[in-house]
C-alpha positions as CSV (number, residue, x, y, z in Angstrom):
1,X,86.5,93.1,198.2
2,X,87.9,96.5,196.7
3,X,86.3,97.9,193.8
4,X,88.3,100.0,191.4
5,X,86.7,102.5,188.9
6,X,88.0,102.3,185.1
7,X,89.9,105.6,184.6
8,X,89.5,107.5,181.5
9,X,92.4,108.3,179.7
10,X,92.2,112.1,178.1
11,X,91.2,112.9,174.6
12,X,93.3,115.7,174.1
13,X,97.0,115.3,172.6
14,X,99.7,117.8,173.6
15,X,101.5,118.4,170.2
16,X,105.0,119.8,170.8
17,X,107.4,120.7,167.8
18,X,110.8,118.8,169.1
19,X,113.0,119.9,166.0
20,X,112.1,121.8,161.6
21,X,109.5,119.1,160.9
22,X,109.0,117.3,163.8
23,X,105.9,117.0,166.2
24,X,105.6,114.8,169.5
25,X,102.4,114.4,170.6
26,X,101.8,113.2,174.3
27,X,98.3,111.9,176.0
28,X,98.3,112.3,179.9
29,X,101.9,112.3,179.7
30,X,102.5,109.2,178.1
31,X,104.1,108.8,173.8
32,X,100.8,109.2,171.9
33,X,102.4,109.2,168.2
34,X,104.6,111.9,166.1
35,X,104.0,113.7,163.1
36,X,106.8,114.3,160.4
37,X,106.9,116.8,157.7
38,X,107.6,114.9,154.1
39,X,108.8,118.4,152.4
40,X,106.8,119.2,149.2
41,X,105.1,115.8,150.4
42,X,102.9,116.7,153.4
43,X,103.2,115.8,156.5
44,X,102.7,111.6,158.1
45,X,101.3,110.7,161.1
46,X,102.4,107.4,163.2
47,X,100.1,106.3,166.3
48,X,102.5,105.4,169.2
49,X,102.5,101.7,168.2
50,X,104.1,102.8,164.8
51,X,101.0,102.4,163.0
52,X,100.8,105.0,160.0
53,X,97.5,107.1,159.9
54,X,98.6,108.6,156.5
55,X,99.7,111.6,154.5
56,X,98.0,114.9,155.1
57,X,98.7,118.0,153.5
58,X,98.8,120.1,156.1
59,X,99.9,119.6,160.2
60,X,96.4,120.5,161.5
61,X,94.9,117.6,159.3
62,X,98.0,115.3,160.8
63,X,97.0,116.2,164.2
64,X,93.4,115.5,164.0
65,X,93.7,112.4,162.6
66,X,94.8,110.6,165.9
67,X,91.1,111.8,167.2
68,X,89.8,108.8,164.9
69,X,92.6,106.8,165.8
C-alpha cells in the first residue's frame, strides 16, 4: 500500500499587471483570478472560476479579497 501526503497549495497570489488596468494573479503557477480597473468605478475582482468577489475602490482591497476567497 503507498501512502500519499495531501499537498498544500500556497496562500500567496503572484499579482502581475499584464496590460493599463489589468492584473493576473497566479497561485503556484496555476490561473488564480484577475483583477480589472472599472475607471472612475474601482477596480473588480474574478476568482479563476469566473466568480465575481466584487467592487473595491482601490487594487490593494481587490487583491486581498481572494485571501477570503
Amino acid at each position: 500500500m503507498t501512502m500519499t501526503k495531501a499537498s498544500r497549495r500556497s496562500r500567496t497570489i503572484t499579482w502581475t499587471a499584464v496590460q493599463a488596468g489589468l492584473w493576473v494573479g497566479k497561485r503556484d503557477g496555476e490561473f488564480a483570478g484577475m483583477i480589472e480597473a472599472r475607471w472612475g468605478h474601482g477596480f473588480v475582482a474574478t476568482t479563476r472560476l469566473a466568480r465575481e468577489l466584487g467592487v473595491f475602490e482601490t487594487v490593494d482591497a481587490a487583491m486581498a479579497s481572494f485571501e477570503a476567497a
